[in-house]
C-alpha positions in Angstrom: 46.3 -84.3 37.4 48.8 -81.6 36.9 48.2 -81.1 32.9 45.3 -79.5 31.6 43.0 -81.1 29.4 40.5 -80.2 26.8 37.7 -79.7 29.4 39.8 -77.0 31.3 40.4 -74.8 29.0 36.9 -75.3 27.5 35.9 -73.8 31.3 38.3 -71.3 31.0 37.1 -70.0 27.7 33.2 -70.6 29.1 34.3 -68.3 32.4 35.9 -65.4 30.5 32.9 -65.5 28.0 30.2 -65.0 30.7 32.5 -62.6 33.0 33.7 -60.4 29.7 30.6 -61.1 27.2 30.2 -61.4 23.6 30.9 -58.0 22.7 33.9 -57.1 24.6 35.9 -60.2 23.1 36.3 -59.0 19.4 37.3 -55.7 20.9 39.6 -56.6 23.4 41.5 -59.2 20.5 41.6 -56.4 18.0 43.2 -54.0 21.0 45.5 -57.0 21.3 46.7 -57.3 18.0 47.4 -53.6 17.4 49.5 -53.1 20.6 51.3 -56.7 19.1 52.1 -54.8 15.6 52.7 -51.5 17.3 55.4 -53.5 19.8 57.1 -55.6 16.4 57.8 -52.1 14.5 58.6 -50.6 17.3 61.4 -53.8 18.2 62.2 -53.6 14.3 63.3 -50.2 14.5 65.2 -50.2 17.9 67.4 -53.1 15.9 67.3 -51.3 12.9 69.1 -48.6 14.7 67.4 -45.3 12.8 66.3 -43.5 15.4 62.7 -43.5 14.9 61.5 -45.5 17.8 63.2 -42.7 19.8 61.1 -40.0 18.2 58.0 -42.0 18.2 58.4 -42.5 21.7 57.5 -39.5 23.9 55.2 -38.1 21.0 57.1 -35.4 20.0 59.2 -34.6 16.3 62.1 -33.1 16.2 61.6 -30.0 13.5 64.2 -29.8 10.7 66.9 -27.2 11.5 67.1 -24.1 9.4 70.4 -23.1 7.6 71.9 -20.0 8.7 71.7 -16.8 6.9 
């Protein structure tokens, strides 16, 4: 009684269908998978250690400094 079978999550998959519909599904898994890459590069580069999550972060760029005259 306390593990799931193939019949529950066939319900669970029926009840999201009919709450979400057909429509919203392909969009919300695409949304998914984006934020999923976006989060991996954005991990890869934290461990990386470059700097450029940092930038990437807030939305802003840091403009190259200008030598003095």
């Amino acid at each position: 009684m306390g593990t799931f079978s193939a019949w529950h999550l066939a319900i669970l998959v029926g009840v999201v269908v009919l709450l979400l519909g057909s429509k919203k599904l392909p969009e919300m898994a695409r949304s998914l998978g984006k934020s999923a890459r976006i989060l991996k590069s954005e991990a890869a580069a934290m461990k990386a250690g470059d700097g450029k999550a940092d930038d990437k972060a807030d939305g802003t760029t840091v403009p190259p400094s200008r030598p003095a005259s």
